[in-house]
C-alpha positions as CSV (number, residue, x, y, z in Angstrom):
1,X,100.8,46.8,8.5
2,X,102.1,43.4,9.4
3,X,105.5,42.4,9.2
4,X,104.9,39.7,6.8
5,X,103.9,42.9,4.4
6,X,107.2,43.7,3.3
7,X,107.7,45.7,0.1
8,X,109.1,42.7,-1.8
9,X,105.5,40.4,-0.6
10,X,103.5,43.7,-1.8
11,X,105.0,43.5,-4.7
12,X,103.9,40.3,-5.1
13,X,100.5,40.5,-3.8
14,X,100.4,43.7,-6.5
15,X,101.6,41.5,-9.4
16,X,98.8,38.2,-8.4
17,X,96.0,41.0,-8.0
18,X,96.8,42.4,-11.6
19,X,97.2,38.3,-13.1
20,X,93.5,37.8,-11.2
21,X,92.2,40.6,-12.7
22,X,92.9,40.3,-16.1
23,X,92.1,36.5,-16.0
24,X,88.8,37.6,-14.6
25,X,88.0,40.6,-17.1
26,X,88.6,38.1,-20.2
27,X,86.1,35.5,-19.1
28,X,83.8,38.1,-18.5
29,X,84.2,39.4,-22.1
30,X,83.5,35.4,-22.5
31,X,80.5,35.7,-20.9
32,X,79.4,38.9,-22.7
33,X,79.8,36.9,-26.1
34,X,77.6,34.2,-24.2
35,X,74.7,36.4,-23.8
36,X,75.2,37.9,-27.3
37,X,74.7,34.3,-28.8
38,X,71.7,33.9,-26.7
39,X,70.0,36.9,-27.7
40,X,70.5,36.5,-31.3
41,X,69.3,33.5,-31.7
42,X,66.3,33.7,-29.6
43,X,65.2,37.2,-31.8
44,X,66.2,34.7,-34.9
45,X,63.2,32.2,-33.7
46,X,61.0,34.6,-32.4
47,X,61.1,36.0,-36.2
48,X,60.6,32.4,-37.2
49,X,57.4,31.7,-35.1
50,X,53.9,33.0,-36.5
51,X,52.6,36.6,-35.2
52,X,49.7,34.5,-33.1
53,X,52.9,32.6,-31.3
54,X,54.9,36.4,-30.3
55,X,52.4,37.4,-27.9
56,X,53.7,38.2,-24.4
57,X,57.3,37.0,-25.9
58,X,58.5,40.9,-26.4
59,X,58.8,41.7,-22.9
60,X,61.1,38.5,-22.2
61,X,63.2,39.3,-25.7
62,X,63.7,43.1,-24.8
63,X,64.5,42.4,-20.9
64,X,67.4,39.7,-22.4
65,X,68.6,42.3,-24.5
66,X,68.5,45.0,-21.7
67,X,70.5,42.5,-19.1
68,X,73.2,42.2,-22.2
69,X,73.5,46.0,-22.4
70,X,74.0,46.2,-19.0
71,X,76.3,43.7,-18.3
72,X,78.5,44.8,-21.2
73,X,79.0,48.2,-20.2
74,X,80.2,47.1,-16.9
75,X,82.7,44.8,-18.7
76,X,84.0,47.5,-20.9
77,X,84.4,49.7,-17.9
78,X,86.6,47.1,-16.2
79,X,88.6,46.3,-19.3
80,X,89.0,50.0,-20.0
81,X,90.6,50.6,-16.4
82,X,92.4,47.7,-16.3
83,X,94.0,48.2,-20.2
84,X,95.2,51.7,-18.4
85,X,96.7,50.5,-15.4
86,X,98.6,47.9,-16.8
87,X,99.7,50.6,-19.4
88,X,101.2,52.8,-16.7
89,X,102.3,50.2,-14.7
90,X,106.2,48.6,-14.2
91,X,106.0,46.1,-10.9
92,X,103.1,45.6,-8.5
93,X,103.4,48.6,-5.8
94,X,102.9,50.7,-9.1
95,X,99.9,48.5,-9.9
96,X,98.1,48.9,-6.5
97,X,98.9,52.5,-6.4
98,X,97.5,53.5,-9.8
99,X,94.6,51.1,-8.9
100,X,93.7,53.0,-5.9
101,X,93.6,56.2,-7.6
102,X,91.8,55.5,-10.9
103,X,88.7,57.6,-12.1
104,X,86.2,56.4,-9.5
105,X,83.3,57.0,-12.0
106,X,84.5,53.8,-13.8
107,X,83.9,52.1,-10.2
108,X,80.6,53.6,-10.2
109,X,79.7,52.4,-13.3
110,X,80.6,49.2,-12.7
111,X,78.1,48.9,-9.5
112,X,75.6,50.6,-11.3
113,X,75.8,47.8,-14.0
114,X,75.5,45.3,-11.6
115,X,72.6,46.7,-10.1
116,X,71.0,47.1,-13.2
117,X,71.4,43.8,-14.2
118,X,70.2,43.0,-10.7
119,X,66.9,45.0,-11.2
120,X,65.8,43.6,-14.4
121,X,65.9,39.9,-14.2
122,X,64.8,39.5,-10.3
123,X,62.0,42.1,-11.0
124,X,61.1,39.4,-14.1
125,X,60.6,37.1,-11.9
126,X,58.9,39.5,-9.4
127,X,56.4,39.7,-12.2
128,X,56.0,36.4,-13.0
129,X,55.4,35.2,-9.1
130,X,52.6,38.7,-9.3
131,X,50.7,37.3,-12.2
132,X,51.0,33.6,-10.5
133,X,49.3,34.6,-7.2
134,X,47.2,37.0,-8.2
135,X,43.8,36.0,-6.7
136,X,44.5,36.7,-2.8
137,X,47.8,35.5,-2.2
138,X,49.6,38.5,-3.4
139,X,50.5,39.2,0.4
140,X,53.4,37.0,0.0
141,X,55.5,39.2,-2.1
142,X,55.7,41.9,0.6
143,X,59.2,40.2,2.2
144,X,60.4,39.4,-1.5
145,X,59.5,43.1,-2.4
146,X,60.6,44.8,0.6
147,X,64.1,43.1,-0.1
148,X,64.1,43.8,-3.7
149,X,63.8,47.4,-3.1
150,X,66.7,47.2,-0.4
151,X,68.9,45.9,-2.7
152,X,68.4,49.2,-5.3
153,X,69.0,51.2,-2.2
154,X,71.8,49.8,-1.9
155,X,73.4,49.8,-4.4
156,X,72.7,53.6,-5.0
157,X,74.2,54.1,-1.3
158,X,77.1,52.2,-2.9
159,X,77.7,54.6,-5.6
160,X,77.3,57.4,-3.5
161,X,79.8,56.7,-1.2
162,X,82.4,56.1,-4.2
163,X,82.7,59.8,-5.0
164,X,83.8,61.3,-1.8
165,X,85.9,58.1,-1.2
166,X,88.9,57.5,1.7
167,X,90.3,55.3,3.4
168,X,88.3,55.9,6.2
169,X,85.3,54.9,4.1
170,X,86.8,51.7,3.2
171,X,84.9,49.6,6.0
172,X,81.8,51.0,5.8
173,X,82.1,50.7,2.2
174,X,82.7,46.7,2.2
175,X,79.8,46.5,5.0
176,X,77.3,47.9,2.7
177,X,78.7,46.0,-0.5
178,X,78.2,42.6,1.6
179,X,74.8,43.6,2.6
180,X,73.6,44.2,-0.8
181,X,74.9,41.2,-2.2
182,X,73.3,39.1,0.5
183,X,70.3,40.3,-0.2
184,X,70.6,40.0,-3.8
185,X,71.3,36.7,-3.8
186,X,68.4,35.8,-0.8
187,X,65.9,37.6,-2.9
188,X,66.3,35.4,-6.1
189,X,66.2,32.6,-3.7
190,X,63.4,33.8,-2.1
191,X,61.2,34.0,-5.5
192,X,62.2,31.2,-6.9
193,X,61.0,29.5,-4.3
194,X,57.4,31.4,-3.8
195,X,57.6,30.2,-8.0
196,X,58.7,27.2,-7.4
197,X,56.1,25.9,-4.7
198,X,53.3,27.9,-6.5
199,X,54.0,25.5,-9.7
200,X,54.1,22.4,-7.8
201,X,50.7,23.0,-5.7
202,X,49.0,23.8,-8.8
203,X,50.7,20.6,-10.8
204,X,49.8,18.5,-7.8
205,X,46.2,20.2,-7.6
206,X,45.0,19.2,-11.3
207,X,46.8,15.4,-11.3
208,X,44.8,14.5,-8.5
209,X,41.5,15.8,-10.4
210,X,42.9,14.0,-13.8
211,X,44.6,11.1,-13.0
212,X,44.6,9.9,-16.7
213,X,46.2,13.7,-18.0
214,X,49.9,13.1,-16.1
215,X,51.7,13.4,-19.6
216,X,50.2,16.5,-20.4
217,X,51.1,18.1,-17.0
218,X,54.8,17.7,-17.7
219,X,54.7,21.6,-18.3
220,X,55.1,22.2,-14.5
221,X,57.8,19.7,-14.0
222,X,59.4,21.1,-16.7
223,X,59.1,25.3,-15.5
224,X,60.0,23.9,-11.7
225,X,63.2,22.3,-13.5
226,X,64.1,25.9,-15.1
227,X,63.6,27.8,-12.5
228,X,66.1,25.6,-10.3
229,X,68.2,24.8,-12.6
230,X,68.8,29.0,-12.8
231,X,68.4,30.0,-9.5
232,X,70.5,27.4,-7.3
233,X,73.6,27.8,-9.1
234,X,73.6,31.4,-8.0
235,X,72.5,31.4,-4.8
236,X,75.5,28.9,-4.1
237,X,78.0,30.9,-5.5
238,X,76.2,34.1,-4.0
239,X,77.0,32.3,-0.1
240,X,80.7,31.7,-1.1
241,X,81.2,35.4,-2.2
242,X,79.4,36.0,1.0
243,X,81.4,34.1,3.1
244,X,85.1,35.0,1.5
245,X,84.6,38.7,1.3
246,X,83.3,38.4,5.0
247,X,87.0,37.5,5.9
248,X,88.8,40.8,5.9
249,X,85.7,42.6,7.3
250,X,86.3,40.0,10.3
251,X,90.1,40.9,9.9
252,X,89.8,44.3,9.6
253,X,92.1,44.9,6.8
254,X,93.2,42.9,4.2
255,X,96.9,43.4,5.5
256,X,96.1,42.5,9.1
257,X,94.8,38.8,7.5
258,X,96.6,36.2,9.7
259,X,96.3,33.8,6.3
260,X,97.8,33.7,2.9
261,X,96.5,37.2,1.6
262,X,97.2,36.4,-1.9
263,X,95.0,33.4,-2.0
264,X,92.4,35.5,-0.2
265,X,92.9,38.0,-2.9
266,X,92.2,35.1,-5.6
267,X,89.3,33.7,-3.9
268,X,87.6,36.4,-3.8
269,X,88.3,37.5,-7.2
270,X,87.2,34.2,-8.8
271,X,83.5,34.2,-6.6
272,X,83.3,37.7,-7.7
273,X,83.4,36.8,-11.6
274,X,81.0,33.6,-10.4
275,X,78.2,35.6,-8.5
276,X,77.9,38.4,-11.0
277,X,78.5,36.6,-14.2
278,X,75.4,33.9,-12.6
279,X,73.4,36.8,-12.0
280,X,73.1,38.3,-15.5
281,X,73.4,34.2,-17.1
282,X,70.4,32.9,-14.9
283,X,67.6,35.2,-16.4
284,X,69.2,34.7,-19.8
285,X,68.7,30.7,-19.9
286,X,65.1,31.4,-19.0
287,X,64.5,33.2,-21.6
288,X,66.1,31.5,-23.4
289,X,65.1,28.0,-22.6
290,X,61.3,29.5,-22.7
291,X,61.3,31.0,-26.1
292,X,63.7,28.3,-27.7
293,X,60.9,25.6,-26.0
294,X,57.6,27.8,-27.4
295,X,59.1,27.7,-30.7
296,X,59.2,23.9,-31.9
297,X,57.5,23.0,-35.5
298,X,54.6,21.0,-34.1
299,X,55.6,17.6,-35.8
300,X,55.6,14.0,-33.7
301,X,58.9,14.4,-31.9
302,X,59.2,18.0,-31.4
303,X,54.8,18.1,-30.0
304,X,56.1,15.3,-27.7
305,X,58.5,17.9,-26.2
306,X,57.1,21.1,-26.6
307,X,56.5,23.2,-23.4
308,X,53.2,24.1,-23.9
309,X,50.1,22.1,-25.7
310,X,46.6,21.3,-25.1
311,X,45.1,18.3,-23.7
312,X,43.6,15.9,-26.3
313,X,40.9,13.8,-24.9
314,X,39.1,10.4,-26.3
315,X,36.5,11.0,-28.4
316,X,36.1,7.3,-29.7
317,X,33.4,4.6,-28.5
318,X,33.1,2.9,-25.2
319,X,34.8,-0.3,-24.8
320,X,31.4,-1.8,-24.8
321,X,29.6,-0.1,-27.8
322,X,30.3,-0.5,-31.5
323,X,30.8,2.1,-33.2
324,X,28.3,1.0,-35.7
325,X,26.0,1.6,-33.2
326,X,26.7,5.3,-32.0
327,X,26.1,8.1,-34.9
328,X,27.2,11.6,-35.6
329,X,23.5,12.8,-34.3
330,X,23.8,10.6,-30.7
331,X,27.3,11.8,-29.9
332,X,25.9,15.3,-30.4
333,X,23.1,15.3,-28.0
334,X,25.4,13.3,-25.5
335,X,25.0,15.3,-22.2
336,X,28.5,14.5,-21.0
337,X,29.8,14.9,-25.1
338,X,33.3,16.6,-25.6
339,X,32.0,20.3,-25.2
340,X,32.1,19.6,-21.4
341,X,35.9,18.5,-21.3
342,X,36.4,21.1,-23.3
343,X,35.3,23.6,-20.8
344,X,36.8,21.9,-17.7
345,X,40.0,21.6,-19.3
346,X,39.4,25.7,-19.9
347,X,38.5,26.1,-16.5
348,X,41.1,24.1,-14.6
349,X,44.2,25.5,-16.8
350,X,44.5,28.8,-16.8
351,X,46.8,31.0,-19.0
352,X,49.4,32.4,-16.7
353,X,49.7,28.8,-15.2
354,X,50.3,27.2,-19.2
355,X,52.2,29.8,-19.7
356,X,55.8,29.1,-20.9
357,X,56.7,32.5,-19.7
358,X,58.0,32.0,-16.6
């Protein structure tokens, strides 16, 4: 240990440790009633809407609900320990002590949580990017896949190795942690992207073969705005939990730090509550951004707004006919009549491109 670690500064560092982690364990219970709000009120609308408008809104609903459960049993598990700890404890050496040699199941649960959370919404989008390249481009998920099945690993390596826990584990330990949340954070990135670009090419695609129908393509501007305004929060706070627990790796122990170890330990703490807490809160405002956006009462302001709606084309006389001049019987035979933008409209905007399930 350095000399700068004297028993009074452990005490310290003990005492700022405990402060961080309660702070953090309360705004996670904040983030916990978050979700809960969420959740309730998109079940409330999806009760609202009519039975034709719930299809293929169950799987989004249940997977919100699923990322709540998880995420709440990891906070419980954290504010069960900590409530114990600070029970027992009288000054900071007794705090790091006690923390050190806590059930390690609670630990376990806690990663397992994460990954959890983890494996639901990135495998939602997983899906979503599936349905969206289905057709022959499917090949591009192998790298996203590959990753998102490293991750799992992982983070069942990572439990694992919390049972027959020393200190000698405790480097290997952080290595795998960093690793998997690396790649956690990379593969959202990663999807979001392949979503992302796949939106925009088709968007792109169909405004240069409508010119006239750009209003009524707002629906991909819209989903590429979701997606980002989700994914790029997380993948920013993902790089600074990256890059600060990468220090004391570096260092090789937190006590061998030739910087302020207590503002490490802070740091750290506050990316920590960041990265996870964006990871379970990103696939929650998709879902429930989507189902709040498919559920508007078709009036004049809210159809001007809503995510998804058909195109409406003109149906009306020429600019140079009357329409005195053009009957019911004419526009019928027309060869060119409204039957045939019907079925391009049909043809050039598929389902799982309309969708608002994204």
């Amino acid at each position: 240990m350095s000399s700068a670690w004297t028993e009074e500064y452990a005490n310290d560092y003990g005492l700022v440790s405990a402060k961080v982690t309660y702070a953090t364990n309360v705004i996670t219970v904040s983030i916990v009633g978050i979700q809960f709000f969420m959740n309730c009120y998109a079940l409330i609308v999806f009760f609202e809407t009519t039975s034709e408008r719930r299809q293929g809104r169950a799987l989004y609903l249940i997977s919100g609900w699923l990322i709540f459960a998880f995420y709440t049993m990891g906070a419980c598990s954290d504010m069960s320990r900590m409530f114990k700890i600070l029970l027992e404890a009288v000054n900071g050496l007794d705090y790091m002590q006690i923390y050190s040699s806590t059930a390690l199941w609670m630990d376990s649960l806690s990663v397992s949580s994460v990954c959890l959370v983890f494996i639901i919404g990135d495998g939602l989008l997983l899906y979503r990017c599936s349905l969206l390249l289905a057709g022959g481009w499917c090949w591009v998920l192998a790298l996203p896949l590959l990753m998102y099945l490293s991750v799992i690993a992982l983070s069942i390596v990572n439990v694992v190795m919390l049972f027959p826990y020393s200190e000698s584990m405790e480097d290997t330990l952080s290595n795998v942690t960093l690793s998997c949340d690396i790649l956690a954070f990379t593969t959202n990135l990663f999807i979001t992207s392949v979503l992302c670009y796949q939106l925009w090419s088709s968007h792109r695609k169909l405004a240069r073969s409508m010119p006239s129908a750009g209003k009524r393509l707002v629906v991909y501007q819209t989903a590429i705005r979701i997606l980002v305004e989700s994914a790029l929060p997380l993948a920013i706070a993902g790089i600074l939990k990256a890059a600060i627990s990468y220090v004391p790796i570096v260092a090789g122990n937190i006590s061998r730090y030739s910087g302020d170890p207590k503002a490490l330990e802070v740091a750290y703490a506050c990316s920590e509550l960041l990265y996870y807490g964006l990871q379970a809160l990103a696939p929650q405002l998709i879902i429930f951004r989507v189902t709040t956006g498919r559920s508007w009462t078709k009036t004049d302001k809210s159809s001007a707004e809503a995510f998804s709606r058909s195109l409406a084309f003109y149906q009306g006389p020429q600019p140079d006919e009357s329409p005195i001049t053009r009957d019911d019987e004419e526009i019928a035979e027309e060869p060119h009549g409204p039957n045939r933008d019907v079925s391009f409209v049909n043809s050039q905007f598929p389902d799982k491109l309309l969708s608002a399930d994204i």
